[in-house]
C-alpha positions in Angstrom: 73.5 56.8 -40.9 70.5 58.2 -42.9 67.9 59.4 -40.8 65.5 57.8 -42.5 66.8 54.3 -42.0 67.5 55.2 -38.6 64.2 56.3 -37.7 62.7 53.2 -39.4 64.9 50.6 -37.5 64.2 52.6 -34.5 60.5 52.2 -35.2 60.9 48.3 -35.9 63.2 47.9 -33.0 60.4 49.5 -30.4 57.2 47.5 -32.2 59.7 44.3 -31.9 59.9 45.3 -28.3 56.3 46.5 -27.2 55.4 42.6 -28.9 57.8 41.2 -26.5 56.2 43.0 -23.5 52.8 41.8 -24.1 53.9 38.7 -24.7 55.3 38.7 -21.1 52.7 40.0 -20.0 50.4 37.2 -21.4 52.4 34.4 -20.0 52.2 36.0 -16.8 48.8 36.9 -16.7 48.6 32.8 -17.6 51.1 31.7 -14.8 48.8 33.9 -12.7 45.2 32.3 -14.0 46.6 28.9 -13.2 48.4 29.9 -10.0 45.4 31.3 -8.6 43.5 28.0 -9.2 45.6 25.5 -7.7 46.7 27.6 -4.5 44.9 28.2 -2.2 42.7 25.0 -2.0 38.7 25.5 -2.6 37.2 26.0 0.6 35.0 22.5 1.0 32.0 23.5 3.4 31.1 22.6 6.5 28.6 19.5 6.4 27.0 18.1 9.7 24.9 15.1 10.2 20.8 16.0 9.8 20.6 15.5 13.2 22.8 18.6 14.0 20.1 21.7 13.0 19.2 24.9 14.2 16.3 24.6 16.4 18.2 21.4 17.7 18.6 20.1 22.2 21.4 18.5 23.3 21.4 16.4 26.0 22.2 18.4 29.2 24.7 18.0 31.8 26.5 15.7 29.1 29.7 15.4 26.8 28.2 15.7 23.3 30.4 14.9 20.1 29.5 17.3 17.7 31.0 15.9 14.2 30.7 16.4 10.5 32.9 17.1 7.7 34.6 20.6 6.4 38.3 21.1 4.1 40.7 18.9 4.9 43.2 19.4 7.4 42.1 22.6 8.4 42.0 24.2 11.7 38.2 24.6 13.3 37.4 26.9 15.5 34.5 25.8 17.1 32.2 28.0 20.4 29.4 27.6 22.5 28.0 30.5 23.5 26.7 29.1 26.9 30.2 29.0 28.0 31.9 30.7 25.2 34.2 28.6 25.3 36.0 28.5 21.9 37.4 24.8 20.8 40.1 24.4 18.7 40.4 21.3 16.2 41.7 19.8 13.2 40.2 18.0 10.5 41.8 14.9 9.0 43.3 13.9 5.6 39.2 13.2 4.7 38.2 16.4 6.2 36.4 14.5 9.0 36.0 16.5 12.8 34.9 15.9 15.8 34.7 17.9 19.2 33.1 17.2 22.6 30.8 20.3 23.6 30.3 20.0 27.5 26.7 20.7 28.2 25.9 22.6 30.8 22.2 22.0 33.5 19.4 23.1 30.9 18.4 26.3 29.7 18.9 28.7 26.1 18.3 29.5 23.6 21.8 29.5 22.7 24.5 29.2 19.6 26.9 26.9 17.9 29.4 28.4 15.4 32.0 26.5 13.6 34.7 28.9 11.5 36.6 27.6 8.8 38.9 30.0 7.1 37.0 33.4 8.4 33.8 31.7 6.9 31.7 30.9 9.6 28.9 28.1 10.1 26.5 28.9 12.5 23.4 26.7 14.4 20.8 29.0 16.2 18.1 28.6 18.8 19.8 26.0 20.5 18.5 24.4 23.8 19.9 22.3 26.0 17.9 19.6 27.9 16.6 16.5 27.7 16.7 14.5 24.2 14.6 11.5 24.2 14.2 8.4 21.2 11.0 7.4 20.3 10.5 4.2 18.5 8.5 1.3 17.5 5.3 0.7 15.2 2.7 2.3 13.7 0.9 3.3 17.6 4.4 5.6 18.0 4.1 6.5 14.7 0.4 7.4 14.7 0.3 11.3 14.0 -2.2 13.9 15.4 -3.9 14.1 12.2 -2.9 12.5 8.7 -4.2 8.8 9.3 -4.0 8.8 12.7 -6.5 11.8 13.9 -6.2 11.2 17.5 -8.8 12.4 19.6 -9.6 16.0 19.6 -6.8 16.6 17.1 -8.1 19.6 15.5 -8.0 21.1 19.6 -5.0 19.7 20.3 -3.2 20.8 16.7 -4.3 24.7 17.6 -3.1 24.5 21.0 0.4 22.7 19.8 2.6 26.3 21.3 5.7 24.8 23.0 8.5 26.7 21.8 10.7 24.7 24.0 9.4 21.3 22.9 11.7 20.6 19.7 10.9 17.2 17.3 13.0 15.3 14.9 11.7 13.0 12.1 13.5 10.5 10.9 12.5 9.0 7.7 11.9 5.1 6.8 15.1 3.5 5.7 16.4 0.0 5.5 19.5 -1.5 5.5 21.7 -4.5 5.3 24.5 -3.3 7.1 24.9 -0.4 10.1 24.5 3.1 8.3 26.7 6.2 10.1 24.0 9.1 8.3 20.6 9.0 8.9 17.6 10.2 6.7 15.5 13.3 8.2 11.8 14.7 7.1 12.5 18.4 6.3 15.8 20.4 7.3 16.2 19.0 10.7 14.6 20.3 13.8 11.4 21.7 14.5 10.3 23.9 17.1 7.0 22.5 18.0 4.1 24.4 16.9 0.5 24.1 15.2 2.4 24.3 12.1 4.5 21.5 12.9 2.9 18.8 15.2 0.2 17.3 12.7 2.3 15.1 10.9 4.3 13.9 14.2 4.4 10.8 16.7 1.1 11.9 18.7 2.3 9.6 21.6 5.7 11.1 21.9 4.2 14.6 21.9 1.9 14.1 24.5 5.0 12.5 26.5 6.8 15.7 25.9 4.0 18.0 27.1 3.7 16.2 30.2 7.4 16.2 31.2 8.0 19.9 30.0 5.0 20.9 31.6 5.8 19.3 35.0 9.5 20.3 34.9 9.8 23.2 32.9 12.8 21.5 31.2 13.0 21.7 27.3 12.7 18.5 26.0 13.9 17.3 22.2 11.8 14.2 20.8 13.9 12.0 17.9 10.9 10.0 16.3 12.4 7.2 14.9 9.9 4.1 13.8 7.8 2.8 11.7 4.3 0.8 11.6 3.9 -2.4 11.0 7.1 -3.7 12.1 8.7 -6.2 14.3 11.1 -6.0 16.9 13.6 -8.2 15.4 13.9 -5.9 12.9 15.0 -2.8 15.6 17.5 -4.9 17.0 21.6 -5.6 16.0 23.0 -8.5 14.0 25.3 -9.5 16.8 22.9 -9.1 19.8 20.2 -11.5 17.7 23.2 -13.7 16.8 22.7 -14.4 20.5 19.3 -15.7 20.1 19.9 -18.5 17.3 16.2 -17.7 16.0 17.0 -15.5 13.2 20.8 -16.7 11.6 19.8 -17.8 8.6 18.3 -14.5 7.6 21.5 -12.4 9.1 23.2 -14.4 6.9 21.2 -14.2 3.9 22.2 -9.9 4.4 25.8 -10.4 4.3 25.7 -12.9 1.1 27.2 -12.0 -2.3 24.9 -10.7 -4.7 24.5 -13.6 -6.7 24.1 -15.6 -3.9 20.7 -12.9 -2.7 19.5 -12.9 -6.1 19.5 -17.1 -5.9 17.9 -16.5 -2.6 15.1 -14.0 -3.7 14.6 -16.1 -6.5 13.8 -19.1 -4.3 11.3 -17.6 -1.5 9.4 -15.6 -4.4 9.1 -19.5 -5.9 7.5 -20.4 -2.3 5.7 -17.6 -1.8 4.2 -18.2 -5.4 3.1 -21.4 -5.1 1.4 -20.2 -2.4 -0.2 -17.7 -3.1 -1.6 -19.6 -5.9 -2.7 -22.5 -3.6 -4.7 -19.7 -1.4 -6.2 -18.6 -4.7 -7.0 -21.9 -5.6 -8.8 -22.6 -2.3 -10.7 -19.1 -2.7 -14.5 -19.8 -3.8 -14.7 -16.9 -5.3 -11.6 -17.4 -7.7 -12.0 -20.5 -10.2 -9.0 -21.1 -12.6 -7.5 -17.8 -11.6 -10.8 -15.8 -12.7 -13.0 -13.7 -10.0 -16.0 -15.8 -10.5 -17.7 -13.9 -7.9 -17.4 -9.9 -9.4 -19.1 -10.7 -12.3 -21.1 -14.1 -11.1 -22.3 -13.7 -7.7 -23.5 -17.0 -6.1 -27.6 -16.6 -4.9 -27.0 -17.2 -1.4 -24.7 -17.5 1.5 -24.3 -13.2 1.4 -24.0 -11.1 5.1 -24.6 -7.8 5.7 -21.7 -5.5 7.4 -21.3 -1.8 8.1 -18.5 -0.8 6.6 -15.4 1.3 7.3 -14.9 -1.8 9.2 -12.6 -4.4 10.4 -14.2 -7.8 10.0 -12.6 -8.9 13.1 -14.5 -6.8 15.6 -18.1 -9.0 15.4 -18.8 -10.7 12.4 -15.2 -12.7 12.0 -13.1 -12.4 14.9 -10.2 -15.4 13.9 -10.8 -15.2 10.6 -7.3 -14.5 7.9 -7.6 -14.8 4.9 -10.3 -12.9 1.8 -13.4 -11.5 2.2 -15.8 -10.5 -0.8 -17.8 -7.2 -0.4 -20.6 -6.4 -2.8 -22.4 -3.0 -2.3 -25.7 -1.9 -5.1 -25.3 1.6 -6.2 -27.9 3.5 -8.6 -26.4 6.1 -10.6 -27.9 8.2 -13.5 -27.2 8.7 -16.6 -25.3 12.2 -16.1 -23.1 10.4 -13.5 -21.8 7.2 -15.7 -21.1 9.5 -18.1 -17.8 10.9 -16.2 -14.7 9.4 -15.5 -15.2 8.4 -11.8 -13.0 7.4 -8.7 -13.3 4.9 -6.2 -11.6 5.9 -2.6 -11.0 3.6 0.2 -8.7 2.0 2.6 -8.2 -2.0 2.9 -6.0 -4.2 5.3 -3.9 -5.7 3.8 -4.9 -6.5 0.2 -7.6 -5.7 -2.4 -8.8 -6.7 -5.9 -11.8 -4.2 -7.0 -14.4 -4.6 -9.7 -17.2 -2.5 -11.3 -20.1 -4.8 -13.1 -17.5 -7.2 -13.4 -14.7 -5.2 -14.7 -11.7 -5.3 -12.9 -10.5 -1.4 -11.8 -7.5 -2.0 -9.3 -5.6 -3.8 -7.2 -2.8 -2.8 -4.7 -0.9 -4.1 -1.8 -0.5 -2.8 1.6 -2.6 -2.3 4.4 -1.5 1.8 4.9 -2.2 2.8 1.5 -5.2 4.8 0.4 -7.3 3.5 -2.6 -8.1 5.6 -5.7 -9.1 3.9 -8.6 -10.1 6.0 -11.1 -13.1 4.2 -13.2 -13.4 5.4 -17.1 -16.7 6.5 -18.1 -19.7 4.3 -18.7 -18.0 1.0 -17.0 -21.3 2.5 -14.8 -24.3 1.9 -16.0 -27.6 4.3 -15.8 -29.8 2.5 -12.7 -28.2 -0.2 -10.4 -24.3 -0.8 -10.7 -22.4 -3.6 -8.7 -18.8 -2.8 -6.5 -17.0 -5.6 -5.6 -13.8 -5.8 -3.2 -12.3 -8.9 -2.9 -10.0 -7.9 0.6 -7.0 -10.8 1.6 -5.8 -10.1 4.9 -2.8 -12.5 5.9 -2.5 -11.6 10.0 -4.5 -9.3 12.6 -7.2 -7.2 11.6 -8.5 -7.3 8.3 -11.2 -5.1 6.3 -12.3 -2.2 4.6 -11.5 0.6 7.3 -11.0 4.2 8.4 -13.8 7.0 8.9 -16.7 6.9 6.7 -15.8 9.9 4.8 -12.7 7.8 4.0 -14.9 5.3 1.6 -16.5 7.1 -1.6 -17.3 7.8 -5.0 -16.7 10.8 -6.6 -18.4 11.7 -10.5 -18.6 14.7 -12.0 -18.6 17.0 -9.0 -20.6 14.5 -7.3 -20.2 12.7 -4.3 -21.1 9.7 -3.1 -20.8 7.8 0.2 -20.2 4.0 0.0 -20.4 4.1 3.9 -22.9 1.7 5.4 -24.1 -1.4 4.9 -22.3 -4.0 2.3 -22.9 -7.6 1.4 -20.1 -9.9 2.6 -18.9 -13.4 2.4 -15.5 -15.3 3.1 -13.5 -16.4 -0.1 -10.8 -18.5 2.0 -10.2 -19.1 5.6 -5.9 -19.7 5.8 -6.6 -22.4 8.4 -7.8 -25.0 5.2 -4.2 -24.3 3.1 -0.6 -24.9 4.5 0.5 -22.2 6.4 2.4 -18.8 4.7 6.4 -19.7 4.1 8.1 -17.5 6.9 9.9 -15.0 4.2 10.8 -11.8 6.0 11.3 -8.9 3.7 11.6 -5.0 4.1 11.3 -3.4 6.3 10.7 -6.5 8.7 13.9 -8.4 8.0 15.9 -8.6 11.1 18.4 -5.8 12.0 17.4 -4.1 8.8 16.0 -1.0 10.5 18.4 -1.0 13.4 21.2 -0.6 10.6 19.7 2.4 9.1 17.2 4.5 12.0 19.2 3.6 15.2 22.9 2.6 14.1 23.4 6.5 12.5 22.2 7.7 16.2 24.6 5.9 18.4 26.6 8.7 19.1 24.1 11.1 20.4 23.5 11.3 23.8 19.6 10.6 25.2 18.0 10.9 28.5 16.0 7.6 27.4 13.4 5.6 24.9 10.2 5.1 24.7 8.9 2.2 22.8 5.6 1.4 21.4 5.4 -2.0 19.6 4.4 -5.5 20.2 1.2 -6.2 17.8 3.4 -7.3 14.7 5.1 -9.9 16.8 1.8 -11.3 18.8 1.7 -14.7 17.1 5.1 -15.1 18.3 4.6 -13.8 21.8 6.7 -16.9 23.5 9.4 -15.8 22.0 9.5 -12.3 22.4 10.1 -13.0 26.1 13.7 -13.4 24.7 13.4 -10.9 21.9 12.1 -7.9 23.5 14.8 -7.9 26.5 17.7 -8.4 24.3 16.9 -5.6 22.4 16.5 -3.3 25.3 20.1 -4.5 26.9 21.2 -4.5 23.0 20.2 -0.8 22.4 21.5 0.5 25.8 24.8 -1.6 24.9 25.0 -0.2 21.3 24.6 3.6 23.2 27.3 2.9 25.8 24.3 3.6 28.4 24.0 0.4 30.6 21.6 2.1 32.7 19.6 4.2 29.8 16.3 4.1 30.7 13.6 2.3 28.4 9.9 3.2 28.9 7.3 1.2 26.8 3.9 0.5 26.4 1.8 -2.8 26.8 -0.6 -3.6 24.0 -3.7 -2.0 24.3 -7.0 -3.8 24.4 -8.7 -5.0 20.9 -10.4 -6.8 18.6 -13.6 -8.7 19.4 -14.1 -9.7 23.2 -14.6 -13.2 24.0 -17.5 -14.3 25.8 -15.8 -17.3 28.1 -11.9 -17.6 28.6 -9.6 -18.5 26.1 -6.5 -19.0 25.0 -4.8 -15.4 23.1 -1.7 -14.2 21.4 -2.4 -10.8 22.0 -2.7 -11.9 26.1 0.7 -14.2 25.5 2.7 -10.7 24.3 1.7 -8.7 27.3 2.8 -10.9 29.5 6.1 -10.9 27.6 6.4 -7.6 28.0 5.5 -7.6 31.7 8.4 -10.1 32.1 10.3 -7.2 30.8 9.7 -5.3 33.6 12.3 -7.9 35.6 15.3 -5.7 33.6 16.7 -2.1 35.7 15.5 1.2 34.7 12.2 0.2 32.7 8.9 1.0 33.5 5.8 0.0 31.7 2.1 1.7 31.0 -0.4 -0.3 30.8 -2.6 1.0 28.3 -5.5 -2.4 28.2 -8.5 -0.2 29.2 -7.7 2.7 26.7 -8.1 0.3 23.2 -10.7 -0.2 20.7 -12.0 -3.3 19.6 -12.9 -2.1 16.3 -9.4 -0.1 15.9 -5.9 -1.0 16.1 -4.6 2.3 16.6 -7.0 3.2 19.7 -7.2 7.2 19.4 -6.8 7.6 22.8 -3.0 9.1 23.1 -3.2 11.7 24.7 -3.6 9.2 28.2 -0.6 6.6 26.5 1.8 9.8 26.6 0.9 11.0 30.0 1.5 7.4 31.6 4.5 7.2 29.6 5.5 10.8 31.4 4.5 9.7 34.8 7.5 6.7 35.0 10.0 9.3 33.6 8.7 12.1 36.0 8.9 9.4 39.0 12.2 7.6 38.2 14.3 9.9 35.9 12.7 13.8 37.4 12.6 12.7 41.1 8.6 13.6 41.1 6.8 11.5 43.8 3.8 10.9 42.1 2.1 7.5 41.2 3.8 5.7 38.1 2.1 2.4 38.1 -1.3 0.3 37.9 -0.9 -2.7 39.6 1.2 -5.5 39.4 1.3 -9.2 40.1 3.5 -10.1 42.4 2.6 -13.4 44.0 -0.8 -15.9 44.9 -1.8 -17.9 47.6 -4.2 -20.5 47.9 -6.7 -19.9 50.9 -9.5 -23.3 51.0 -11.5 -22.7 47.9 -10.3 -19.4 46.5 -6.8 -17.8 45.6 -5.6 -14.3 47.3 -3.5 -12.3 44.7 -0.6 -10.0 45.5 0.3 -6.7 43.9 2.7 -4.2 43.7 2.0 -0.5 43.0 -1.5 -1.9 45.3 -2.5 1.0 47.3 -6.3 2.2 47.3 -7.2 -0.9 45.4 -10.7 -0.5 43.1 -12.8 -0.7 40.6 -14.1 2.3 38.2 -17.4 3.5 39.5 -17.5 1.0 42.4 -18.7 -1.9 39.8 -18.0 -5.4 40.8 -14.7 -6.6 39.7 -14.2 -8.4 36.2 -11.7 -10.0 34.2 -10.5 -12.7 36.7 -10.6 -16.5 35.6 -9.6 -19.4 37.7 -8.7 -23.2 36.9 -8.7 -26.5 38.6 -5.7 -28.9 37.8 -7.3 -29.8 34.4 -6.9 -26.4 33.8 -10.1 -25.3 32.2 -10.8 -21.7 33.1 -14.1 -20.3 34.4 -15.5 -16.7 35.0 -14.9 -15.8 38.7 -16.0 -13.8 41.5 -13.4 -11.6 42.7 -13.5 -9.2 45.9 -10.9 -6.4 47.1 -9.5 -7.6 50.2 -7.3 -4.3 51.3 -4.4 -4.3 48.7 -5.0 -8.3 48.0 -8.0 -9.4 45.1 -9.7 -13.2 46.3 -10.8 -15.1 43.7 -13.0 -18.1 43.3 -15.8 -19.6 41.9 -18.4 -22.6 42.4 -17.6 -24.1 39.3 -13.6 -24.6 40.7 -13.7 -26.1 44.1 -9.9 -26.5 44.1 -8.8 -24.0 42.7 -4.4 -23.8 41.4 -4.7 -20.9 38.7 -5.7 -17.6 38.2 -5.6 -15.2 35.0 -6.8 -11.7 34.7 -7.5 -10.0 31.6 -6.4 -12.9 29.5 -8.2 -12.0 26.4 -6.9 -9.5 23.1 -9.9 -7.1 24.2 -10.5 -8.1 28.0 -13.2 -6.7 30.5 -11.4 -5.3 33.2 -11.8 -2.8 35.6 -9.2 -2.8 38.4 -7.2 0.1 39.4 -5.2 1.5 42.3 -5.8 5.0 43.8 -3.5 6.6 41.5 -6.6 5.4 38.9 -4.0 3.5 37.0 -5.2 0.4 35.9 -3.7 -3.2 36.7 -1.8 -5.2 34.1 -3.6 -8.1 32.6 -1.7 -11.3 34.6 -1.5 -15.1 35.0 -0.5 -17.2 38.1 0.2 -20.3 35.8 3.0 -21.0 33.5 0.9 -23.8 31.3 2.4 -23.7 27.3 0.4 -21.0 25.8 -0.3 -21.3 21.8 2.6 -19.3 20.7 5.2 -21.3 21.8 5.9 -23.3 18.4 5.7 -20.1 16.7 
């Protein structure tokens, strides 16, 4: 063969060849890339529920599911370093997991880890002890500072150090149907600190500090409410299903969407017409125009001091609107910048400037800033005008006087003090409001998505602090209130769960002879609650405001709140009661009354006794004269020779003054059982 075709096949032959291998080698490398991506599976991490954090307490001495989600069918090893004890479990086809950790008596910090695959998921700072819910309206809600600036807050902020007091915020939420996650301020727990405690429930804090500090057991707070709510709304479908009051709105929740949007269509018609009959009736509206921002009438103007609520003096019954009209001189410098108006008003406001309209917003929690263009001032005297519409309780332009402003320029000016007033429309002359519940007060709707998500954690107990949104309908929250306590401790699989709540405090103006009162009607509601095991009430009707419906005071609501878990839940023999009717008897022209919790009966400062009223058969109530007869009150008075009632305290903001040794103060009470003026509500 010639060498040189040899050695040129030979060439061809081993280039044909090397091609070949990297070809190979390419397909491999390709089998490879896509091998490598299909097997193994993607490590999915490990995802627990908010209310699983660092910083967390469990519930001690207790079986606690600990559950989430990691990969799918997947072997967890799960340990708890207080007994390191190492659990072993499996997820499902979904990657769902759950394990019981058994809690040991309380101490820690200690440390959860979950591995997954050599990757490892770890919760630090653990404690275990006792984990109590804290619900209700806007007096649980009420922070230290923010809009609530309790008393002393700035003090009590500084000296917030409780390392072993933990808190948990859930956010607000609505649903129509039970939620299983639920919606947490920040990344879970927080270890309770100056840094931490502003923004929180001031009432459950103070709750907190009293138990910890009386039993040196860490204590974890899950704040769960929100203000301005009824109780109906905090309570199951099927437990209010039982009550026949509410079916027609569970029912509206479950409807198809066309049939909600029909049904939303329909109340916004009723609620339109009227709202357009209540402007109608307004004086100061005429054809849908504010007559009275730009057109004043001469007369029939009254002066108030506002931040106010009109109910404390000047217009104690009174819903509906109220004009305001303050004079302002400004000069020619300050109309010349944009300016801003800053205020609060309950419920609803329509604000002008010299006529011109500058804002308008619902809701009763939301600040005001209305931000004015320059020159809708005017050099010299300038007219504000705040038309406020206030549909039930208190109703005004409120908050601290700093809260109600103007700022121009780098000018600022207060707008607190004294303001021109007159009513537009009282809602007694129009046909009352259509009863349209919508968020967050529809029933169950918060129930479904701030307790339903929770049922699975374990809790010492509540505490509950709500009653003012439901008032006018006192009667029947004699049914409602009750059914949600055995509801909740039915929905937690805790028959005996303890449930700790507060009666309304005193407020709004105080009436100068007895009357009838919605605000009396729903303590008493709540007093029957008392007949249910494991609950214990604090009576909280001589630390109110009249002029406040969020008394600032909470520091003593938390402490009495402690004292019935220290007594009944701790084992501490202290005092945990003011107190408490119990039965009457009628002795020739007077009536003996009964309590329980009765020992040391007196009065603050050793002043007579007030707050007792007492009725004849045509049962007219009169001011009495009552005198501590050992751990008995007699009652009577001239004016009611035969006497068959007694009340005590039956007013929104009552004078009373009678107390046990313990200085606890007595619930407000009545012997009778005559139909209050709730019960048609």
């Amino acid at each position: 063969m010639n060498t040189y075709l040899y050695s040129e096949n030979k060439q061809i032959k081993a280039s044909y060849q090397m091609k070949y291998v990297k070809k190979l080698a390419y397909l491999a490398l390709v089998v490879c890339i896509v091998a490598c991506n299909q097997t193994p599976e993607i490590t999915q991490k490990i995802v627990l529920p908010p209310f699983f954090s660092s910083n967390m307490v469990l519930q001690q001495k207790s079986s606690v599911p600990l559950f989430g989600e990691a990969t799918p069918n997947v072997e967890l090893q799960i340990t708890s370093s207080w007994d390191e004890k190492a659990y072993m479990v499996k997820t499902n086809a979904e990657g769902d997991f759950s394990v019981d950790l058994q809690t040991p008596a309380y101490g820690g910090p200690y440390q959860i880890t979950i591995e997954q695959n050599k990757e490892i998921y770890t919760l630090d700072n653990v404690l275990i002890g006792e984990v109590w819910l804290c619900s209700g309206q806007s007096n649980m809600e009420m922070p230290l500072a923010g809009w609530g600036k309790i008393q002393n807050y700035e003090e009590e902020i500084a000296n917030a150090n409780y390392p072993k007091i933990r808190l948990l915020q859930a956010t607000h939420q609505y649903a129509d149907t039970p939620q299983d996650t639920i919606q947490i301020d920040g990344n879970g727990w927080k270890v309770c600190s100056p840094e931490n405690i502003p923004e929180f429930s001031s009432t459950a804090y103070f709750f907190a500090r009293k138990v910890y500090e009386t039993t040196q057991i860490p204590v974890g707070l899950i704040h769960s409410s929100w203000g301005g709510t009824v109780a109906e709304a905090w309570t199951s479908a099927d437990a209010l299903r039982n009550l026949h009051d509410f079916d027609k709105e569970i029912e509206a929740l479950t409807a198809s969407e066309e049939e909600k949007l029909a049904i939303e269509k329909a109340n916004q018609l009723k609620l339109d017409q009227w709202n357009a009959e209540v402007l109608k009736a307004d004086k100061g509206m005429d054809m849908g125009h504010a007559i009275w921002s730009h057109d004043p009438p001469k007369t029939g103007w009254k002066p108030m001091e506002l931040p106010n609520y009109w109910d404390v003096t000047p217009l104690p019954d009174l819903d509906g609107s109220v004009w305001f009209q303050k004079e302002i001189k400004l000069t020619a410098e300050q109309v010349a910048n944009t300016a801003t108006l800053h205020f609060f008003a309950d419920d609803e406001d329509m604000t002008w400037v010299n006529g011109t309209k500058v804002g308008e917003t619902v809701g009763y929690n939301v600040a005001r800033a209305y931000e004015i263009p320059a020159n809708t001032f005017q050099k010299g005297n300038n007219r504000i005008t705040i038309r406020v519409f206030d549909g039930a309780s208190g109703g005004g332009i409120y908050g601290s006087e700093n809260q109600l402003y103007l700022t121009t320029g780098t000018d600022t000016i207060s707008l607190a003090g004294n303001w021109q007033y007159q009513v537009g429309v009282d809602l007694k002359e129009v046909a009352p409001r259509p009863y349209i519940p919508g968020p967050p007060n529809q029933p169950t709707i918060l129930y479904n998505a701030m307790i339903h998500p929770l049922l699975k954690i374990p809790f010492r107990g509540v505490i509950w602090y709500q009653g003012e949104s439901n008032a006018s309908r006192a009667a029947q929250y004699n049914k409602l209130f009750p059914t949600l306590i055995e509801d909740w401790r039915a929905q937690f699989s805790n028959g005996e769960m303890p449930f700790y709540f507060v009666q309304l405090a005193a407020y709004m103006q105080r009436k100068e002879t007895p009357q009838a009162s919605e605000w009396a009607e729903l303590r008493e509601a709540q007093l029957n609650a008392l007949k249910l095991p494991n609950t214990g009430m604090a009576v909280a009707i001589d630390i109110g405001n009249a002029d406040d419906i969020h008394p600032k005071n909470k520091q003593e609501v938390g402490a009495r709140l402690a004292r019935i878990a220290l007594n009944k839940v701790y084992g501490e023999r202290i005092p945990f009661s003011g107190p408490l009717y119990r039965s009457f008897e009628k002795k020739d022209n007077s009536i003996v009354i009964s309590f329980d919790h009765a020992n040391g009966l007196q009065t603050k400062d050793n002043t007579p006794l007030k707050g007792f009223a007492i009725a004849g058969e045509d049962q007219k109530f009169y001011w009495a004269t009552a005198v501590i007869e050992g751990n008995q009150v007699r009652v009577s008075s001239p004016k009611v020779p035969n006497p068959v009632a007694v009340r005590y305290g039956w007013d929104a903001n009552p004078d009373v003054n009678l107390y046990n040794e313990a200085a606890l103060p007595a619930s407000p009470f009545r012997t009778d059982d005559w139909p209050g003026i709730t019960g048609s509500k």
